[in-house]
C-alpha positions, 0 to 999 in steps of 0.5 A: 178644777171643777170652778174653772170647767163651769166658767169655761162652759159659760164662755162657751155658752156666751159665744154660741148666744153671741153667735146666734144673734149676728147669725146670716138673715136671708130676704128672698125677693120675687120679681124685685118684689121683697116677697120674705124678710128676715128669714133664718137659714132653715126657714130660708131653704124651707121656703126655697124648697116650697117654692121650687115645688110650686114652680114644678106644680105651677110654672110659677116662680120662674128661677129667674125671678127670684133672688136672695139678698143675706146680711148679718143682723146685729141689731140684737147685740 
């Protein structure tokens, strides 16, 4: 029993890095202008929220002028 919980943990951990290289990638494009690229999940809403504090401090980005684009990366595979 304890052979066949250690090869189920290894599958287990073979699907998580699996699932960790065809993970969403985020582009934020500014003004049409790819501004950030291939950004993983946490490190596209940290800069979606630095940029929603600028836009309160500066006026700029306006909302309108941003857009994401996502995609799944498996060129790691």
């Amino acid at each position: 029993m304890k052979s066949g919980v250690i090869l189920a943990s290894a599958l287990v951990t073979k699907k998580q890095e699996l699932f960790d290289t065809m993970a969403t990638k985020y582009n934020i494009l500014i003004s049409g202008r790819k501004t950030y690229r291939a950004l993983t999940e946490q490190e596209y809403f940290d800069i979606m929220e630095d940029l929603s504090i600028q836009f309160y401090q500066t006026g700029s980005p306006k909302p309108h002028e941003i857009q994401t684009e996502m995609y799944n990366d498996y060129s790691e595979i």
